[in-house]
Biotite code that builds the C-alpha atoms (Angstrom):
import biotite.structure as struc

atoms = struc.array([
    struc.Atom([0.000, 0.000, 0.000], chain_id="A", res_id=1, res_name="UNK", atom_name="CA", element="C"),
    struc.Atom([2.707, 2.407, 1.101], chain_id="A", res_id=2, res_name="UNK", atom_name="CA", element="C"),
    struc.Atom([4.334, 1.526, -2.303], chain_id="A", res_id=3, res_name="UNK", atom_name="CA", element="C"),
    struc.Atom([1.646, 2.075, -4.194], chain_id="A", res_id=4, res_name="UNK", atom_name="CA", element="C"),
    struc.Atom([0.281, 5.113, -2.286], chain_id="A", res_id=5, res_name="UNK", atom_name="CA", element="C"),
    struc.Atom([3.675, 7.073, -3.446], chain_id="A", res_id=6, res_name="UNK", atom_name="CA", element="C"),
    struc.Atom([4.255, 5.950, -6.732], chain_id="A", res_id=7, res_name="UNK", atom_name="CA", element="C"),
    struc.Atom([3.423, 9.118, -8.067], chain_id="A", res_id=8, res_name="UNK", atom_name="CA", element="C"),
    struc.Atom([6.654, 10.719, -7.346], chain_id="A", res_id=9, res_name="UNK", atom_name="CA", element="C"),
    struc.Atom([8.201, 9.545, -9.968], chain_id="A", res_id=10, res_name="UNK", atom_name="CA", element="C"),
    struc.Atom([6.228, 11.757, -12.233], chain_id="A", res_id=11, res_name="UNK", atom_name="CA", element="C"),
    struc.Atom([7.605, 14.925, -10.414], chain_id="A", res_id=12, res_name="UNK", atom_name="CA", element="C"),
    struc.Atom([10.712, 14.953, -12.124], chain_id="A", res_id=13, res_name="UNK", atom_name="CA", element="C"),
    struc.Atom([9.364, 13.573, -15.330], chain_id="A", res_id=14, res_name="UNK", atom_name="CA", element="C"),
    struc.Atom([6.758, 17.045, -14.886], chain_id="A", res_id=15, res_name="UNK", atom_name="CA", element="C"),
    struc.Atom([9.833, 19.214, -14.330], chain_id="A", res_id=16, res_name="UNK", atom_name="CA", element="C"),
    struc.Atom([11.636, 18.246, -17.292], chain_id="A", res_id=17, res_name="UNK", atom_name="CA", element="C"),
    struc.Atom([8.863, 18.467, -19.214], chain_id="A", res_id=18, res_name="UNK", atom_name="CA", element="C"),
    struc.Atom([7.731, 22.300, -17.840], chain_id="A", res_id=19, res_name="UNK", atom_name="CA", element="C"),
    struc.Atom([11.673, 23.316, -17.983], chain_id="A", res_id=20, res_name="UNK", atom_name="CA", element="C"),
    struc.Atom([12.259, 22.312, -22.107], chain_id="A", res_id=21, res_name="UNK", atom_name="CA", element="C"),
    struc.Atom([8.624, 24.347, -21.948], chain_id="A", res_id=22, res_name="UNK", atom_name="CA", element="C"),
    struc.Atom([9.816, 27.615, -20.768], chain_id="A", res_id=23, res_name="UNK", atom_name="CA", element="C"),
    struc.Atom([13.452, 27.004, -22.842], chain_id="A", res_id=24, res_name="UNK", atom_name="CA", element="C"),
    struc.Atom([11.119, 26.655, -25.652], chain_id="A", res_id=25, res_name="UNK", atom_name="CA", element="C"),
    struc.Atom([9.197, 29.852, -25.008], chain_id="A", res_id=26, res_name="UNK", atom_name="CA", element="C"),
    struc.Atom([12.111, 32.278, -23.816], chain_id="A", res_id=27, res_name="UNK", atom_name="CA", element="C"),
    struc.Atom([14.015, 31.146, -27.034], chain_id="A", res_id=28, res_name="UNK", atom_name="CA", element="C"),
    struc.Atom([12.975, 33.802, -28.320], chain_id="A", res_id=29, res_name="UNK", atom_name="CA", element="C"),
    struc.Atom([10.816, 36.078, -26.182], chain_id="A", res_id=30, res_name="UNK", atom_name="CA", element="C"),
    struc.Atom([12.855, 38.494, -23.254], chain_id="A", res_id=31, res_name="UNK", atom_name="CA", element="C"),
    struc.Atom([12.847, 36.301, -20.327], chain_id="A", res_id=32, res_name="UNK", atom_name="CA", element="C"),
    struc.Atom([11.023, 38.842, -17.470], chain_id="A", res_id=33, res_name="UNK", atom_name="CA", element="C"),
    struc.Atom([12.504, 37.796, -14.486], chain_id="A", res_id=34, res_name="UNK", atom_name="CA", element="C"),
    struc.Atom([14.485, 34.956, -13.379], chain_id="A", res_id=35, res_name="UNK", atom_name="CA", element="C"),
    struc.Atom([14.886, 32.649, -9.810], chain_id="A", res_id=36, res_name="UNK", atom_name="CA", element="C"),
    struc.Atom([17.271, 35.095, -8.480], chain_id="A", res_id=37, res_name="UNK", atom_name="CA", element="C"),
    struc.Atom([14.760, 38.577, -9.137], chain_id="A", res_id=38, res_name="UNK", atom_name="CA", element="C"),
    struc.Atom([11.776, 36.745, -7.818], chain_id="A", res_id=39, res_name="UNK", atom_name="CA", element="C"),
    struc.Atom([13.332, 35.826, -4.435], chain_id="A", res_id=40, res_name="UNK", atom_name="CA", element="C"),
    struc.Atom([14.845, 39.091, -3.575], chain_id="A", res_id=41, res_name="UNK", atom_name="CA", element="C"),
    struc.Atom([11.494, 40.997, -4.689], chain_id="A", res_id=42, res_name="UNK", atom_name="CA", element="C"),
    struc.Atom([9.698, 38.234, -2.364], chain_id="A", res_id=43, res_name="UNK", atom_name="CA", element="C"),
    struc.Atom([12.472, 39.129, 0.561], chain_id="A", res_id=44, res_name="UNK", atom_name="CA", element="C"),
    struc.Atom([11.799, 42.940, -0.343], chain_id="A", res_id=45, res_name="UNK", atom_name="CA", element="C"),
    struc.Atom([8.630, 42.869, 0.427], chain_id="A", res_id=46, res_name="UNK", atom_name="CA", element="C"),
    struc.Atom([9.017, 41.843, 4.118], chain_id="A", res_id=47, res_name="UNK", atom_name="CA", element="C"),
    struc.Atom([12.609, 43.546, 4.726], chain_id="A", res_id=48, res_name="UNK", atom_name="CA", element="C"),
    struc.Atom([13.032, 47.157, 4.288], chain_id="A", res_id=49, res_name="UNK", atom_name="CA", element="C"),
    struc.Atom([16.754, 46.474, 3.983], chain_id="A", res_id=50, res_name="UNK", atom_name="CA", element="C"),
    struc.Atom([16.561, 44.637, 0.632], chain_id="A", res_id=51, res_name="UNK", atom_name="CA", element="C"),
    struc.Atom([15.918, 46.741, -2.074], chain_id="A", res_id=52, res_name="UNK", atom_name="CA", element="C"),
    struc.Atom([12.949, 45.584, -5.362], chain_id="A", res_id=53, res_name="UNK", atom_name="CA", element="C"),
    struc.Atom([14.991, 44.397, -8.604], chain_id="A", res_id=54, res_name="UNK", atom_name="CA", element="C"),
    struc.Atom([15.311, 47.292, -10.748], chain_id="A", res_id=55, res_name="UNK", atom_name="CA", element="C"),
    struc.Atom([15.422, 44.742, -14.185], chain_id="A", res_id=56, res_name="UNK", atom_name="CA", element="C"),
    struc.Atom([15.604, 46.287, -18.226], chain_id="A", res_id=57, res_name="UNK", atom_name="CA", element="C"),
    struc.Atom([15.432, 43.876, -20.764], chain_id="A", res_id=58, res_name="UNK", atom_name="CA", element="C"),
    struc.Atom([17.644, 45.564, -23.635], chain_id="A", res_id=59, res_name="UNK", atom_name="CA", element="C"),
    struc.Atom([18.144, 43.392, -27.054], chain_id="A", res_id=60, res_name="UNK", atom_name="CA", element="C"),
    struc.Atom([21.455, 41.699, -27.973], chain_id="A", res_id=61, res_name="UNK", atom_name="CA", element="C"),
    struc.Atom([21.528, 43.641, -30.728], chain_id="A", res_id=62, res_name="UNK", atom_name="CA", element="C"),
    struc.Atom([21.616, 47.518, -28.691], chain_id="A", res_id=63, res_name="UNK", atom_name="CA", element="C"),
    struc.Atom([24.386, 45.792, -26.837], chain_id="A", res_id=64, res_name="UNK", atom_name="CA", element="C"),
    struc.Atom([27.535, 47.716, -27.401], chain_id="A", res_id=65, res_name="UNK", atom_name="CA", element="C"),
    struc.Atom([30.273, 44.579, -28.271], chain_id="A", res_id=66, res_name="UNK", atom_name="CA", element="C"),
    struc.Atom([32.594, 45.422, -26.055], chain_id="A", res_id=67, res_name="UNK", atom_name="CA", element="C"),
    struc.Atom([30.151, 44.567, -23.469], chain_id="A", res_id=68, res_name="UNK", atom_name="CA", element="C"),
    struc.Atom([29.714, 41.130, -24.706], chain_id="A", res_id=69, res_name="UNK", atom_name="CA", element="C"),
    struc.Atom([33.050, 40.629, -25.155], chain_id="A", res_id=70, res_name="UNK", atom_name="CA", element="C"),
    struc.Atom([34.126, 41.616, -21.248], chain_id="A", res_id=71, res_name="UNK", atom_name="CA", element="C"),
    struc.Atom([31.725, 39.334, -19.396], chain_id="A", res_id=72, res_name="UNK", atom_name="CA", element="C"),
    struc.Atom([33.122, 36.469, -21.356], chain_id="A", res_id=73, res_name="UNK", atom_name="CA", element="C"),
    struc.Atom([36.254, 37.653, -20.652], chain_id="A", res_id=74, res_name="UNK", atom_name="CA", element="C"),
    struc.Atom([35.840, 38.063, -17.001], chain_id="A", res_id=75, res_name="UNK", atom_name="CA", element="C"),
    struc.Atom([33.818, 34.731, -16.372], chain_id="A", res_id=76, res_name="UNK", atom_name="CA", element="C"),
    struc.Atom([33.811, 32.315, -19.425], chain_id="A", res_id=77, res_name="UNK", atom_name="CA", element="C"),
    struc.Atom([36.805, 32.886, -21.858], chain_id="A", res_id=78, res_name="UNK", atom_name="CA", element="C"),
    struc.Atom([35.835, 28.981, -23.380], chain_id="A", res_id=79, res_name="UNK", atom_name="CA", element="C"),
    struc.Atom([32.553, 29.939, -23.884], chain_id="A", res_id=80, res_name="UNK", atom_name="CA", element="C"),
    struc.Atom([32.314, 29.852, -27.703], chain_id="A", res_id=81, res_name="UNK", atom_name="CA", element="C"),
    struc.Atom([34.176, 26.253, -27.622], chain_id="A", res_id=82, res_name="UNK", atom_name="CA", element="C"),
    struc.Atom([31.985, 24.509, -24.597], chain_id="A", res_id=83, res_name="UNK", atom_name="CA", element="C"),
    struc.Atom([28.715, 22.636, -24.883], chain_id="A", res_id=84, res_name="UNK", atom_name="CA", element="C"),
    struc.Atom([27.495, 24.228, -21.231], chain_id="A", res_id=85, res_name="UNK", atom_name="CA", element="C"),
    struc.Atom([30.008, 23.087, -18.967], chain_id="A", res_id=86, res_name="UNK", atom_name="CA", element="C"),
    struc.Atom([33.833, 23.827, -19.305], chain_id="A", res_id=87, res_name="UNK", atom_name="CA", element="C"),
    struc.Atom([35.698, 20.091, -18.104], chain_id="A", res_id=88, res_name="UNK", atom_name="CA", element="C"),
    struc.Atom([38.954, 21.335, -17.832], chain_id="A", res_id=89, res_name="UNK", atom_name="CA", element="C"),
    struc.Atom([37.809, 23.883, -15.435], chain_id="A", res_id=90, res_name="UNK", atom_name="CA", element="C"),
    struc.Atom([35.376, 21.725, -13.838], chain_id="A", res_id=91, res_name="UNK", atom_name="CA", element="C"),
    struc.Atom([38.318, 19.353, -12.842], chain_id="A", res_id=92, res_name="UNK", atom_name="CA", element="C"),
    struc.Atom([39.974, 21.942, -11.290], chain_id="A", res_id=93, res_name="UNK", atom_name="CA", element="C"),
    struc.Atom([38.210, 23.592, -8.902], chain_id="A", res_id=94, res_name="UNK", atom_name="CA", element="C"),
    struc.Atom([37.070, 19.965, -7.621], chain_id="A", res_id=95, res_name="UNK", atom_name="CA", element="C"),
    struc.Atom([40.803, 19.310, -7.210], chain_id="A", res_id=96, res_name="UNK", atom_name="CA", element="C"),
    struc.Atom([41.036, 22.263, -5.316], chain_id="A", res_id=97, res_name="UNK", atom_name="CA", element="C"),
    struc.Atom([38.174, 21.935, -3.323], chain_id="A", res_id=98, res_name="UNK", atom_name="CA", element="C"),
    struc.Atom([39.505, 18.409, -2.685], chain_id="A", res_id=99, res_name="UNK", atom_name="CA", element="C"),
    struc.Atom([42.880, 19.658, -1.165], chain_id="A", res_id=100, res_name="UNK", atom_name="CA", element="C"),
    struc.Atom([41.121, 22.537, 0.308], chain_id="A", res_id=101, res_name="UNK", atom_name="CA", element="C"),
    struc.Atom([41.893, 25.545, -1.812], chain_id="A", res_id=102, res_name="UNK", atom_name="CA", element="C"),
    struc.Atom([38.358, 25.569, -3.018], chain_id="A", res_id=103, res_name="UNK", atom_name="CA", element="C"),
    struc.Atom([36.721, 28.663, -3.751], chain_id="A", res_id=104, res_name="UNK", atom_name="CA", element="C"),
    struc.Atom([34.113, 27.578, -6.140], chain_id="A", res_id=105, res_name="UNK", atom_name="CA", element="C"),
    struc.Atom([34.891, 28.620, -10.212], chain_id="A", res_id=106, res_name="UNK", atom_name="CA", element="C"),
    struc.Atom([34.916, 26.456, -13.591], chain_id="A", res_id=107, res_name="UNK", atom_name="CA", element="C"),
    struc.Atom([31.403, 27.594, -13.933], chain_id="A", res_id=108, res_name="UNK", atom_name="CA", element="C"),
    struc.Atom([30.610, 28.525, -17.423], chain_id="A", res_id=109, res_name="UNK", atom_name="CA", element="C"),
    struc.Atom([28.145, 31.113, -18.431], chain_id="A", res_id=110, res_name="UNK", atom_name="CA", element="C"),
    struc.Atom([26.016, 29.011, -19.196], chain_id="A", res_id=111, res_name="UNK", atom_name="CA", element="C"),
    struc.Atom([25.699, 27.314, -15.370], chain_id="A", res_id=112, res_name="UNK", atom_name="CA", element="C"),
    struc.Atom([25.726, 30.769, -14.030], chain_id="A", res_id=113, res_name="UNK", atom_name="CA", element="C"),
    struc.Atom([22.497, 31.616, -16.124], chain_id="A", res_id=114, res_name="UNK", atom_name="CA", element="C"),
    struc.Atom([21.198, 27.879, -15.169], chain_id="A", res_id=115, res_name="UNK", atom_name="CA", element="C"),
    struc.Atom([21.710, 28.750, -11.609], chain_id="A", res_id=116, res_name="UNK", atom_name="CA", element="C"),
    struc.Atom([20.577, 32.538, -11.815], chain_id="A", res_id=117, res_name="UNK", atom_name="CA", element="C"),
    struc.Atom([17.156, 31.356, -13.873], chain_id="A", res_id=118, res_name="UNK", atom_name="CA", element="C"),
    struc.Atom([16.162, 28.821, -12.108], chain_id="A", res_id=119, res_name="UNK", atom_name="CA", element="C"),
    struc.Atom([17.747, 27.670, -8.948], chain_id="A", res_id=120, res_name="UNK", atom_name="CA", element="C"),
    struc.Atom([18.704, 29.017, -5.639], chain_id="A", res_id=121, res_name="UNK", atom_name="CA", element="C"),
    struc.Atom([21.914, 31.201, -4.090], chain_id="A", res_id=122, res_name="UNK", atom_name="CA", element="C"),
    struc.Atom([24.517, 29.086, -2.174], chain_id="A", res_id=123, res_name="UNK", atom_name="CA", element="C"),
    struc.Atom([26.431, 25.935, -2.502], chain_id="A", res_id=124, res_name="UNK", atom_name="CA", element="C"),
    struc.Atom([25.561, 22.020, -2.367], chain_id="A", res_id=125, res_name="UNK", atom_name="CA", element="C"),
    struc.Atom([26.299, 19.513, -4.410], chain_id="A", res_id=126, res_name="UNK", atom_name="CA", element="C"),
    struc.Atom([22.253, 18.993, -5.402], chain_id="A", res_id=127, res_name="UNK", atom_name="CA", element="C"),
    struc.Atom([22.236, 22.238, -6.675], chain_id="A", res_id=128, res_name="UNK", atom_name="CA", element="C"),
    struc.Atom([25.419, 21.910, -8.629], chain_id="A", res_id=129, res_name="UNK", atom_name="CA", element="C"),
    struc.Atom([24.035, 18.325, -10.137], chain_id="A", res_id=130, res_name="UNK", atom_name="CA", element="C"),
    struc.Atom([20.989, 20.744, -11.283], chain_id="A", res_id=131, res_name="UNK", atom_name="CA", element="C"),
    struc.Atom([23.145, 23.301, -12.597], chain_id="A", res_id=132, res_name="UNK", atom_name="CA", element="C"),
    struc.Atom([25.074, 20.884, -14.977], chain_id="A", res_id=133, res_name="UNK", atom_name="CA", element="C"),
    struc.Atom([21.985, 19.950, -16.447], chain_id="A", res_id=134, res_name="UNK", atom_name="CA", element="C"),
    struc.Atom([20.335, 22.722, -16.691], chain_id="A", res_id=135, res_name="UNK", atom_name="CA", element="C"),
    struc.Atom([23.140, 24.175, -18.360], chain_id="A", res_id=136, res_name="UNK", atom_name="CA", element="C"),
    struc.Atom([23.245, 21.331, -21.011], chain_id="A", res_id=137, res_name="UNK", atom_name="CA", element="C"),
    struc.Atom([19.454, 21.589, -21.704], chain_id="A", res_id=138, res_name="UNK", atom_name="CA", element="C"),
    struc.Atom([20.209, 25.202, -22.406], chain_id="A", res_id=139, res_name="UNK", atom_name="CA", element="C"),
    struc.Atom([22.567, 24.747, -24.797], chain_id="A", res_id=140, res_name="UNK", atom_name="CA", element="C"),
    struc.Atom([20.318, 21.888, -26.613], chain_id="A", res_id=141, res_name="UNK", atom_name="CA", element="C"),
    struc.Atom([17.213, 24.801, -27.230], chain_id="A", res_id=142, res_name="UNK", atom_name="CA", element="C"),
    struc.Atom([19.516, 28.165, -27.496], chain_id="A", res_id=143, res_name="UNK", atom_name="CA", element="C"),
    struc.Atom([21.933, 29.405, -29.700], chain_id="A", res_id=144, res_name="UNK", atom_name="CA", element="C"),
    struc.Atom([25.348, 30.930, -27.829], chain_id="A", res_id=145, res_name="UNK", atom_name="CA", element="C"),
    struc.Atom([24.217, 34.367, -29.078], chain_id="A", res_id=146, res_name="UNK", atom_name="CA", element="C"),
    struc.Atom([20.677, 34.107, -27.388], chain_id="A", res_id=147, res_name="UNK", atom_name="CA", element="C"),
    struc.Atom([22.883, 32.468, -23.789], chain_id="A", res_id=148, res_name="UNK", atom_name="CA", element="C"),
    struc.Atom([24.586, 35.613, -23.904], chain_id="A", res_id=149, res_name="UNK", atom_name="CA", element="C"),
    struc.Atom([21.838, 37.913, -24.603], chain_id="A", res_id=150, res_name="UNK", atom_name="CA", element="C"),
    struc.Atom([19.874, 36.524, -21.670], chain_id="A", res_id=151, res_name="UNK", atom_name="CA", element="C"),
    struc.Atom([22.760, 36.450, -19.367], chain_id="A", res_id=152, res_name="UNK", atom_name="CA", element="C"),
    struc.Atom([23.313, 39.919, -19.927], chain_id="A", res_id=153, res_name="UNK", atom_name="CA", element="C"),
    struc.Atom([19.975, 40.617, -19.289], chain_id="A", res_id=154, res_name="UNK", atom_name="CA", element="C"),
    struc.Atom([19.444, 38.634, -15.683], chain_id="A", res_id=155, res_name="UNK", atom_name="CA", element="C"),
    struc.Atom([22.684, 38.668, -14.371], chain_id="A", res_id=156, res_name="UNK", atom_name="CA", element="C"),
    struc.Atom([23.221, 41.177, -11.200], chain_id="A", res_id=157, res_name="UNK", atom_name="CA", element="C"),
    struc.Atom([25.299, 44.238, -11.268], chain_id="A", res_id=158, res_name="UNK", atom_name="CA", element="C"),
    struc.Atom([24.727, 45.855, -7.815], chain_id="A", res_id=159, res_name="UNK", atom_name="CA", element="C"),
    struc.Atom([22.189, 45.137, -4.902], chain_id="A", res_id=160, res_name="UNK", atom_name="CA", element="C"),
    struc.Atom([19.173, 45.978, -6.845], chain_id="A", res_id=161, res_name="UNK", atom_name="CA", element="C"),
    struc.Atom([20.205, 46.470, -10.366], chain_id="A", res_id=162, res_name="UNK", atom_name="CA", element="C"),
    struc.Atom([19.945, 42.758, -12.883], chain_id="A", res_id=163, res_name="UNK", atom_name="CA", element="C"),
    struc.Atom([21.040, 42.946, -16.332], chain_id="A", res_id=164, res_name="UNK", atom_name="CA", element="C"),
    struc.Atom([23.395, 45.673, -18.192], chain_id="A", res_id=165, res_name="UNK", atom_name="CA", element="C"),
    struc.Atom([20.200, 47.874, -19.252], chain_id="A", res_id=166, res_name="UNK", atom_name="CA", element="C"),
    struc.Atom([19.203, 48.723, -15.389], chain_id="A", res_id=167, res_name="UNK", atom_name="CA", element="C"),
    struc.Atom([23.217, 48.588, -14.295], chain_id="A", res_id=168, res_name="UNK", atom_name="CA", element="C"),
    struc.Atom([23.888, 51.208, -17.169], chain_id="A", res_id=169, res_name="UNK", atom_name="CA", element="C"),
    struc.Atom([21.218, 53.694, -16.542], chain_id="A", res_id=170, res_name="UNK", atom_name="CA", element="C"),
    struc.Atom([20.973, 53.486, -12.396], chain_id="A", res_id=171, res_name="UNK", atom_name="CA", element="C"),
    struc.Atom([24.662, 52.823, -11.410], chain_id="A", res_id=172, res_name="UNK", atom_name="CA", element="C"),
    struc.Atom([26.161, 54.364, -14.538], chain_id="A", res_id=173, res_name="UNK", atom_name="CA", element="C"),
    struc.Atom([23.710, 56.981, -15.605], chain_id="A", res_id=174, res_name="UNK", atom_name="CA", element="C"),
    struc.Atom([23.670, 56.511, -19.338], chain_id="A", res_id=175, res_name="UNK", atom_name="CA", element="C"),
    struc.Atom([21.892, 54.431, -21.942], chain_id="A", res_id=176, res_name="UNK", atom_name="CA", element="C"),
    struc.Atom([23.535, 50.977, -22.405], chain_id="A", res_id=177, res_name="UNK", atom_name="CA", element="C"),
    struc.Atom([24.485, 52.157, -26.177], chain_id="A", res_id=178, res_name="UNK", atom_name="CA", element="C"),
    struc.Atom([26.702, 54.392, -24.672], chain_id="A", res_id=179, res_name="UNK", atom_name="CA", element="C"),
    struc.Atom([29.088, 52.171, -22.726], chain_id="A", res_id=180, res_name="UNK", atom_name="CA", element="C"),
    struc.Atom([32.492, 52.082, -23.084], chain_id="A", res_id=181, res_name="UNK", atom_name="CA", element="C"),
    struc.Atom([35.051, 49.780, -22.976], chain_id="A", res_id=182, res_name="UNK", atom_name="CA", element="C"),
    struc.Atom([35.842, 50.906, -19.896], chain_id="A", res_id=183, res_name="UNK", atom_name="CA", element="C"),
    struc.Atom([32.348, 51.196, -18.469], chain_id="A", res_id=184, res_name="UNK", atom_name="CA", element="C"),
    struc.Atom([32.259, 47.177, -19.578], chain_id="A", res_id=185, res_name="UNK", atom_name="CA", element="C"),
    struc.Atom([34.974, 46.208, -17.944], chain_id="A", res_id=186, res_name="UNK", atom_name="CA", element="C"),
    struc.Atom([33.938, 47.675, -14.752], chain_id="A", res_id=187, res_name="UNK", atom_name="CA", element="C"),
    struc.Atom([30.689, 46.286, -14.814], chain_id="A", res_id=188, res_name="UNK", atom_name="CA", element="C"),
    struc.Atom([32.140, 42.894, -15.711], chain_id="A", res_id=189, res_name="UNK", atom_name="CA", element="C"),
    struc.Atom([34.260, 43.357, -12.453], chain_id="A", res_id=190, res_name="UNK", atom_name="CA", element="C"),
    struc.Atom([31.781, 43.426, -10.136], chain_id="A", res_id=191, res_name="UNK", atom_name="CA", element="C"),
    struc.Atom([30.014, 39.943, -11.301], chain_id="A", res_id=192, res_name="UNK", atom_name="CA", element="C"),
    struc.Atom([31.437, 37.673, -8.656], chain_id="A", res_id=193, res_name="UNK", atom_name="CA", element="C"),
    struc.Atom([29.924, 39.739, -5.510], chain_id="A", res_id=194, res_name="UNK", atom_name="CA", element="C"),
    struc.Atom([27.613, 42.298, -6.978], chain_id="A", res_id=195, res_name="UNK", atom_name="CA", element="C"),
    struc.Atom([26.295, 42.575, -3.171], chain_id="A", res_id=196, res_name="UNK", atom_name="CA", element="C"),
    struc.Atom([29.821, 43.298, -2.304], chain_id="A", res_id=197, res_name="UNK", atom_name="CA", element="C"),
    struc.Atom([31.389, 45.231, -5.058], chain_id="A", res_id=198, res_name="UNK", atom_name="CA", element="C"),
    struc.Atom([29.986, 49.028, -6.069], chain_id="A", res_id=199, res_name="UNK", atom_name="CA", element="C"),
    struc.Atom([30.276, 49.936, -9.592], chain_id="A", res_id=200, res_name="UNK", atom_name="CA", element="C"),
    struc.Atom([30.153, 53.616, -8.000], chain_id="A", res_id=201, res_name="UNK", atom_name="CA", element="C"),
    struc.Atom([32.401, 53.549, -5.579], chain_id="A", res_id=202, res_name="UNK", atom_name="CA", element="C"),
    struc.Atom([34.718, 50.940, -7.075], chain_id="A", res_id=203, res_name="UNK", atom_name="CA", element="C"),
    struc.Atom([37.633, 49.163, -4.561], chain_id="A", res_id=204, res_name="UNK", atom_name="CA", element="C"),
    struc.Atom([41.407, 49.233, -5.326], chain_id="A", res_id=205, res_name="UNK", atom_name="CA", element="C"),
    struc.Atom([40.992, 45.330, -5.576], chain_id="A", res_id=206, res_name="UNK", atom_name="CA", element="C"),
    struc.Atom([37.880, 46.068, -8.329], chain_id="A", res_id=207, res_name="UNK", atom_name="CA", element="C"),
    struc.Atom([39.591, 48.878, -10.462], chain_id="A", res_id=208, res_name="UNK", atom_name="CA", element="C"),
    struc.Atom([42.370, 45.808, -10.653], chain_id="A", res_id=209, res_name="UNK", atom_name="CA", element="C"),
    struc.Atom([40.232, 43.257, -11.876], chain_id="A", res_id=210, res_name="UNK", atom_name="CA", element="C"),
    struc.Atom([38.727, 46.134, -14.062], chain_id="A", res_id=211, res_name="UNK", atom_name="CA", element="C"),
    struc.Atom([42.454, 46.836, -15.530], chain_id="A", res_id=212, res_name="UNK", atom_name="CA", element="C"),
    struc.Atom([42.894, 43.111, -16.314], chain_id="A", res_id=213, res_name="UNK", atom_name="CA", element="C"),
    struc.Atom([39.237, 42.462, -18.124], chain_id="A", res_id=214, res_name="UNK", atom_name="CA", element="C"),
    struc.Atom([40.630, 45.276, -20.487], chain_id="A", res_id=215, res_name="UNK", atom_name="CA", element="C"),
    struc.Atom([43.250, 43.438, -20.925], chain_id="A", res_id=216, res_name="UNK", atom_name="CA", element="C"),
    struc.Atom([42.193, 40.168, -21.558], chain_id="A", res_id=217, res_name="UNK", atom_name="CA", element="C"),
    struc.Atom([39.710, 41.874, -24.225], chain_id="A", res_id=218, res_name="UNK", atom_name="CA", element="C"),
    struc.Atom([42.146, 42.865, -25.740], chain_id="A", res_id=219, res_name="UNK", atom_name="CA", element="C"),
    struc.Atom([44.143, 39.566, -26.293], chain_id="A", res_id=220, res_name="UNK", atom_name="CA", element="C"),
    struc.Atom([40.806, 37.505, -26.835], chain_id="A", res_id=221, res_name="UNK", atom_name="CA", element="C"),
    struc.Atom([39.550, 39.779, -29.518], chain_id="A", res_id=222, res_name="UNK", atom_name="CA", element="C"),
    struc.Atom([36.496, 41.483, -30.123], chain_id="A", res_id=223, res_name="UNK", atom_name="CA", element="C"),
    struc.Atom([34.416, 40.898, -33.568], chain_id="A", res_id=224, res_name="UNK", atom_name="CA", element="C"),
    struc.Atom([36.547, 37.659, -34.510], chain_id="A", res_id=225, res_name="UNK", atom_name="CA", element="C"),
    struc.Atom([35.552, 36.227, -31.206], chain_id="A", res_id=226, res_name="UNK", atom_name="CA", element="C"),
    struc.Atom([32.219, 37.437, -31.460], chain_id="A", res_id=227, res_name="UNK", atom_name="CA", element="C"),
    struc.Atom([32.010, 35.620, -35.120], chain_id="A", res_id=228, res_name="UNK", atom_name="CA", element="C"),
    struc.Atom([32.974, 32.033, -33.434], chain_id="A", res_id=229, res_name="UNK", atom_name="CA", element="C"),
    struc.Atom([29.570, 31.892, -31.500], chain_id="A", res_id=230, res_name="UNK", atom_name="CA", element="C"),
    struc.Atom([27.552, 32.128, -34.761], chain_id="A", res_id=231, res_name="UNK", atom_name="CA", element="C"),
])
C-alpha cells in the first residue's frame, strides 16, 4: 500500500523536465522577465526594508555595445564559444582544489551561471550543482550561444538591486547601455562575482584591478573575430 500510495513521485521529475524544455522553448525567443534570483529578492523585499525591489531592463542583444559582450566572457567564461554548457577542464579543477582545500568555487561557465541565476537558488551544495550541470546542457540543446549571452546579460546582477546591463547602465552608470564604453564594460564585468559586495560607484582598489585586467584580456581575446565564433 505504502508503495503504491507514493508511486506518483516519480512523475515529479518527469513534470519538471517536461515544464523546464517548456519555458526554454518559449524564452528562445521572447525576453525572459525575471528569473529565480529577481523573484526571491522581490519576495524578501517585500518583508525587509533592507533589501531593495529588482530594478530589471530587458535591452536586445543587438543595442548591446560589443565590447560589453566581449568583457563578461572575458571576465567569467573565456571557453565559452568552444563549450557545450560546462567547461571540463575547469570543472576538474576547482574539484581538485576543493579536494585539497583551496576551493573557492569557479569552472562555472556562463552558461551554469544563467542555469543557476534562472532557475535555482543562491549558495552551494552539491544537489544544486548536479541541477546546474543539467540545466546548463538543456540550455545549450534549445539556445543558440548568441541568445545564452543575450539573456545572461539581461538577468545577471550588477549591484544590490540592479539585474542585467540595461538597469546597471542607466541606475549605477547613468547613461543608456548604447553608450558604454570599454571601460564602463569592464567595470561592470568586475563586479560579477559579488555584486552585493562590489559598487560599480564607488569601485575598490581590488575592483579597479580586476577592471584593468578584463581590459586586458579583451584585448588579447579579440572582439568581432571572437564574437564571429559563437555564430
Amino acid at each position: 500500500m505504502f508503495a503504491k500510495g507514493w508511486s506518483w513521485l516519480w512523475r515529479i521529475p518527469l513534470y519538471s523536465v517536461v515544464i523546464l524544455c517548456a519555458l526554454l522553448l518559449v524564452f528562445r525567443w521572447l525576453p525572459v522577465p525575471t528569473s529565480a534570483f529577481m523573484l526571491t529578492q522581490d519576495v524578501t523585499a517585500i518583508f525587509s526594508k533592507e533589501v531593495p525591489f529588482v530594478r530589471h531592463d530587458w535591452v536586445s542583444l543587438d543595442e548591446i555595445p560589443r565590447h560589453v559582450q566581449i568583457a563578461v566572457i572575458a571576465s567569467e567564461d573565456q571557453r565559452f564559444a568552444e563549450h557545450w554548457g560546462i567547461d571540463v577542464d575547469a570543472t576538474r579543477a576547482a574539484i581538485a582544489n576543493e579536494m585539497r582545500g583551496r576551493g573557492k568555487g569557479g569552472g562555472s561557465t556562463i552558461t551554469q551561471q544563467l542555469a543557476k541565476n534562472l532557475f535555482l537558488w543562491q549558495g552551494r551544495s552539491y544537489v544544486r550543482k548536479g541541477l546546474e550541470w543539467s540545466i546548463a546542457s538543456l540550455i545549450e540543446v534549445f539556445w543558440s550561444k548568441e541568445r545564452i549571452l543575450e539573456v545572461y546579460l539581461n538577468t545577471a546582477q550588477f549591484g544590490t538591486a540592479d539585474y542585467g546591463v540595461g538597469a546597471a547602465a542607466q541606475n549605477l552608470l547613468r547613461k543608456p547601455v548604447t553608450k558604454l564604453s570599454a571601460t564602463d564594460a569592464a567595470l561592470l564585468a568586475a563586479v560579477l562575482p559579488a555584486p552585493n559586495r562590489f559598487n560599480v560607484q564607488k569601485p575598490s582598489g581590488y575592483v579597479r584591478a580586476r577592471q584593468n585586467r578584463i581590459l586586458r584580456q579583451m584585448r588579447s581575446i579579440g572582439g568581432a573575430s571572437y564574437l564571429q565564433r559563437l555564430d
